[in-house]
N, C-alpha and C positions, 0 to 999 in steps of 0.2 A: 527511781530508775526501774525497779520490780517493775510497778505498776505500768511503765510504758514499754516494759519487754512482754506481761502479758498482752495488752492489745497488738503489738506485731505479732505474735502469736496467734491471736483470734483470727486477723486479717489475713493474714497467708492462706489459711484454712477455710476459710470464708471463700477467699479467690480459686482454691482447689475443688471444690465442692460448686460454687453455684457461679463462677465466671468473676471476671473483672469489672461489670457492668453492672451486677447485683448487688456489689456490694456500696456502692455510691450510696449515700445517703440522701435520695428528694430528687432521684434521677426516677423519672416514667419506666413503667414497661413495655416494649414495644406492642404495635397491632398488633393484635391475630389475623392468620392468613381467612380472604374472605371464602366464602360457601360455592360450590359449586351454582351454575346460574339453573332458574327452575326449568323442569320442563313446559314449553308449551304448546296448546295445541294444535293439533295440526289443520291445515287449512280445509272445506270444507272441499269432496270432490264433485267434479262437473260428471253430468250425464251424455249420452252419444249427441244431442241437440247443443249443450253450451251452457246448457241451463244450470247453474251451483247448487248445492244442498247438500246433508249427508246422504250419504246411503243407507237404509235403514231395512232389518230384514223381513222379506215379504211386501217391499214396497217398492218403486223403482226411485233413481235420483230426481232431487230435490221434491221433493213430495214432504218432506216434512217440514213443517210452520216455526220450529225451534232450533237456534243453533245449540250446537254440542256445548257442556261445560268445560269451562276451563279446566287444565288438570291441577292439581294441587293448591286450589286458592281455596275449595274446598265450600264456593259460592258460586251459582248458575251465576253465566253472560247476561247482561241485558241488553245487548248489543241487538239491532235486527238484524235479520239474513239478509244474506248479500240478495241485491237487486238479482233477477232475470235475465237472461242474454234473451237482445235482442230479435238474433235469429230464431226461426218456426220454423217449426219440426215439420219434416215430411207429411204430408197425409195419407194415409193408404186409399185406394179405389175403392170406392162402396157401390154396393148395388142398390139401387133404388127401388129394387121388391125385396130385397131382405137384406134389411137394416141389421141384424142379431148374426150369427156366426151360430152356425148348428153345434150340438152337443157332441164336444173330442170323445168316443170313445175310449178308455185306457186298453192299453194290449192285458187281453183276458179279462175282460169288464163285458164282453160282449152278450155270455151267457145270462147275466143278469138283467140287459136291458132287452135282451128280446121276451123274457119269461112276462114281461106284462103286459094285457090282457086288454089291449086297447084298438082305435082303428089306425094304428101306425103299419105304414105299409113300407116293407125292407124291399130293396131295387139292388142285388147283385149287379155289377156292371165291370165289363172289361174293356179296354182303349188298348186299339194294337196303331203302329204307326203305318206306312206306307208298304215297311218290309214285312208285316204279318208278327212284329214284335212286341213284348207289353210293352209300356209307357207307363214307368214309375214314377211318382213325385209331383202328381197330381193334389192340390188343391178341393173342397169344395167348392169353392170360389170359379173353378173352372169348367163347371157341370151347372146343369138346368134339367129338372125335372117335368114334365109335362103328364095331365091324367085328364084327359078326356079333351084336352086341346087346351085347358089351362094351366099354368106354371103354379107349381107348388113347391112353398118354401119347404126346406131341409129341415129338418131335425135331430136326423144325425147323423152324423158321415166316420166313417172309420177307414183306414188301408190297411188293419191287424189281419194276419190270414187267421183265417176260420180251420178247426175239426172237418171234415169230411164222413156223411154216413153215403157209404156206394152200395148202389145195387148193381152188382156186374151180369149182366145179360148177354150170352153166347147163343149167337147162333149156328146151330146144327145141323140146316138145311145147305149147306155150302155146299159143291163140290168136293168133292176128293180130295183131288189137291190144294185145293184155297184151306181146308178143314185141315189139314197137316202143318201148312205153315202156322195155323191159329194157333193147332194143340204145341208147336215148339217154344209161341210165345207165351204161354202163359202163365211160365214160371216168374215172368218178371213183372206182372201186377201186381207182385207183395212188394218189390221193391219200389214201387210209385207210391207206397203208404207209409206213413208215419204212423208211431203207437197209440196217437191220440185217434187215429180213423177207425171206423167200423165197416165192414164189410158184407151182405148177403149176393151167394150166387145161384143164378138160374139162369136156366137155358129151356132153347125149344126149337121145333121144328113140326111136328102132326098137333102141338098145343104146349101149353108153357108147363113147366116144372120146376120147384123150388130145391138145390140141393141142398142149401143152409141156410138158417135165417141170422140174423148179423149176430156180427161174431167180431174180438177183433182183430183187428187190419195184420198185425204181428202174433197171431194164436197159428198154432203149430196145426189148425184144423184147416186153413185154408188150404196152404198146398194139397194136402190128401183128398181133400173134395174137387179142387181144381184137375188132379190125376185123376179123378174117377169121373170127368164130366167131360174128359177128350174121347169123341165119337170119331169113327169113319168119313164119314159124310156119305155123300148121294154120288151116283155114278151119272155124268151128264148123257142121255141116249135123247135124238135127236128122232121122231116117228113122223112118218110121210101120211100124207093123206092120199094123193095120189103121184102117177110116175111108175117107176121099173120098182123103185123101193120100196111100194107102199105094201101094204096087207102084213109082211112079217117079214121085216128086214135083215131078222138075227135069229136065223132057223137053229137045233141039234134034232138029227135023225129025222127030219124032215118035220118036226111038229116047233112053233114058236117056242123060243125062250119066256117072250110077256107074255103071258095068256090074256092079256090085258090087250094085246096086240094081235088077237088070231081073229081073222074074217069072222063073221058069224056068231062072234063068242059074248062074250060080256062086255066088249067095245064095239060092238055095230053087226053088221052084217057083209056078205059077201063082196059088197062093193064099195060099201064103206066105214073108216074107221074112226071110232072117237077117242081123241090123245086124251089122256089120262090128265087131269089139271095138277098143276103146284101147289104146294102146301108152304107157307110160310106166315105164322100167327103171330107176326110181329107184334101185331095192337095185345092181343090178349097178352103178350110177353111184358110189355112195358106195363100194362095195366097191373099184371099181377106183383110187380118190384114196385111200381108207384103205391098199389095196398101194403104195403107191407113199410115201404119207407114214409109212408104217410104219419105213422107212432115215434117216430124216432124225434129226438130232442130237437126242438126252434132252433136253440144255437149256431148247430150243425149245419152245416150248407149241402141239404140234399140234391144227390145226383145219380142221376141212371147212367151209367156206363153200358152204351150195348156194341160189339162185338158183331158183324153184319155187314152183308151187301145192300141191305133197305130195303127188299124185295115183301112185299105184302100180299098174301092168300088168304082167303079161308079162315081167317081172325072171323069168334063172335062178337067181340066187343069192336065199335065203329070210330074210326079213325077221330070224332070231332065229341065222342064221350072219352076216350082217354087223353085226349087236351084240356078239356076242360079241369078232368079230376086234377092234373099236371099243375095248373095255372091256378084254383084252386088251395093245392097245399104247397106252395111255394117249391117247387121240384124241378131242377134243370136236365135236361136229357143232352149229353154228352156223348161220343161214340167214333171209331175207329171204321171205317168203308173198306171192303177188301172185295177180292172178285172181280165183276163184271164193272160193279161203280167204283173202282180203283186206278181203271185204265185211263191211259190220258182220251179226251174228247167222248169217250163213250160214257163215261163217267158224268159228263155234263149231259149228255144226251137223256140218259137215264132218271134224268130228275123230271121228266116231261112225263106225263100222262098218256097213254091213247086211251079213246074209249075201247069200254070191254075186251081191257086185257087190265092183265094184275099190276098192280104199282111196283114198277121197278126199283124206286128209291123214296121210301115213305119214313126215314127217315131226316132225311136233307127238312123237311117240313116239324116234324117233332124238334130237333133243336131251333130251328127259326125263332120259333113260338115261345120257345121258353127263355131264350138270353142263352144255350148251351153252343159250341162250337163243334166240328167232325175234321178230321183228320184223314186221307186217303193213301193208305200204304198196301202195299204188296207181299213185299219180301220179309222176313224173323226178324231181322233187325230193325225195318224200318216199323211193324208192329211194337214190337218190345220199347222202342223210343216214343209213340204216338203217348203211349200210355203213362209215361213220366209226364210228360208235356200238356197230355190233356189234365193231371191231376195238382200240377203246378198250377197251369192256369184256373180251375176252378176254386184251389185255398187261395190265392194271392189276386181278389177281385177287391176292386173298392165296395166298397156297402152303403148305401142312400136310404135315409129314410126319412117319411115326411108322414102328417095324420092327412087323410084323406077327409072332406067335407060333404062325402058323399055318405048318405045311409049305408051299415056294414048290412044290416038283413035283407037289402030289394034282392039282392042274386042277379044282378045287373053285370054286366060285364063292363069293364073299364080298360080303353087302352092307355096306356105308357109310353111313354119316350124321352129319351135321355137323350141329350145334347151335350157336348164340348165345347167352350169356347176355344178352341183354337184347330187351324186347319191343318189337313191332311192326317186327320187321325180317323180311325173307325171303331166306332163305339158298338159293344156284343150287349143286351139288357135285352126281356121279356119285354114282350109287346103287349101284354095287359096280364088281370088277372080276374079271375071270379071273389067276391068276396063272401067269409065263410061266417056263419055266426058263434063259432070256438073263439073266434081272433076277437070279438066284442065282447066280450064278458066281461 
């Protein structure tokens, strides 16, 4: 009896401790619960065409020959890649002269690619539409270059705006009044510049004069050279050769005011008189800022900024030597028309010639020639705005450039022409250049 009160004993205690099922003697333990299920991989992605593959960095979809391993089997697939979708991919338009795609520029890479020393020849170029607007988002693909009447492929096309080195050239010889509304704007040619620009300015009027040489765009020395370079101007006198008004129009105490103007004197004689000629050294003025920005960095997109009616006198240097230097060292002449070539219709009149009289507007011809644009304002504000506008359009040009197959040392002159493929736009580009032998080295 003991002996079978200890085992009810055992068994109770057995059942308290480890269940009613444990304690059976030759009875199973149950399953264990199963494993969560493994992961697995995920399917291979398609590319914008349909085509399957992975993606793999620095390569586009399905380009790679291997599919991905399984995850946790801890052995590559020997599976192949999934087949190809049958749809084909778009093709883009090619050109049939130039097969390659010229060299992307990176924003601020510029200064490095023009520093070398070759016959690659850079083509500034602006595209305005039908309203006189740019035309952003232009292509290479959209332009053709032309050098001597043959197409030459690109090399390298960029739309990064460029640094600015300006020569700003004022002219002096205005009128009175045209010369006041000049001197009220030209507080706001700093504001046309960014810190990355450099600036030198001169003016002229009896011959050219340098009041700084560059400097930069945001130095505290522009304005103060700009304040000390507002002149008066010229008083407009209108002198008769003959008539009631002729001999001395503008008497005090009975003796001429011009003695330039008195019968007999140092303009003629008693019966007749020689009008005094104009002075206006535009050529010498652009020649001496073109020397001067001729040293200034490749990078840089140089430009003569002039300030002007375009009225040309008495320059030593000759209208078809300061283009050339121009065209030569890659230099766009840019400029603001006030005065006489400001008005409406006379303004256009003024760009014609007579013989043997002085060039009313010899400007309208300097930017032609170079790819630079002009602007015709009157009034302080409409100045003040020319000058934002022209310095906008000169950093934000597309840039061309292609190796020329012509020898750099003949000194041969080569035109240019840039074309658009697409209509109603107008394309601003130099119409040739001199080739220099600095640029072949």
């Amino acid at each position: 009896m003991a002996e079978k009160a200890g085992l009810t004993v055992l068994a109770l205690a057995s059942l308290l401790v480890l269940g009613p099922k444990s304690v059976l003697l030759g009875q199973q333990q149950p399953p264990a619960v199963p494993d969560a299920p493994a992961p697995q991989p995920a399917p291979p992605l398609a590319d914008a065409n349909g085509v399957s593959g992975p993606i793999m960095p620095g390569s586009g979809a399905g380009e790679s020959t291997e599919p991905p391993s399984a995850a946790g089997s801890g052995t590559s697939s020997s599976s192949a890649p999934p087949a190809p979708s049958t749809q084909t991919p778009p093709k883009p338009l090619k050109d049939e002269f130039q097969n390659t795609p010229p060299e992307q520029i990176a924003p601020g890479q510029m200064g490095s690619m023009i520093h070398l020393y070759t016959n690659l020849v850079i083509v500034p170029v602006t595209v305005k539409d039908s309203k006189g607007k740019e035309v952003p988002g232009l292509t290479w693909r959209d332009f053709r270059v032309f050098e001597n009447g043959q197409r030459q492929a690109m090399s390298v096309f960029s739309a990064d705006p460029a640094a600015l080195s300006v020569a700003f050239v004022i002219d002096q010889s205005l009128t009175s009044d045209v010369m006041a509304r000049v001197n009220d704007s030209l507080a706001s040619i700093q504001g046309a510049l960014t810190p990355y620009d450099e600036i030198a300015i001169f003016s002229y009027s009896h011959g050219s004069q340098e009041r700084t040489s560059f400097t930069g765009a945001q130095s505290a020395r522009v304005p103060a050279v700009l304040a000390l370079t507002k002149e008066a101007g010229t008083e407009e006198m209108l002198p008769f050769n003959s008539g009631p008004l002729a001999a001395c129009s503008i008497t005090q105490n009975g003796s001429c005011i011009d003695p330039n103007l008195q019968p007999g004197r140092s303009a003629g004689n008693s019966t007749f008189i020689t009008i005094p000629k104009e002075i206006h050294t535009l050529n010498d003025a652009i020649l001496a800022a073109a020397k001067e920005l001729s040293t200034r960095p490749k990078e840089n997109r140089r430009i003569i900024y002039v300030v002007s009616d375009g009225k040309e006198a008495g320059s030593k240097a000759t209208y078809k030597e300061v283009v050339q230097f121009l065209q030569t060292n890659n230099i766009t002449v840019y400029g603001t028309l006030v005065g006489d070539s400001a008005r409406w219709g006379e303004g256009y009149l003024s760009r014609f010639h007579l013989p043997f009289q002085m060039y009313d507007n010899r400007l309208v011809g300097y930017a032609l020639l170079t790819g630079g644009d002009l602007d015709a304002e009157n009034g302080v504000n409409g100045i003040e705005n020319s000058y934002k506008k022209i310095a906008e359009e000169a950093r934000t040009q597309y840039t061309l450039g292609y190796y020329t197959h012509e020898p750099f040392i003949d000194g041969k002159y080569r035109s240019i022409e840039v074309r658009v493929e697409r209509s109603g736009l107008e394309v601003i580009a130099k119409k040739g250049y001199y080739p220099s032998a600095l640029d072949a080295r």
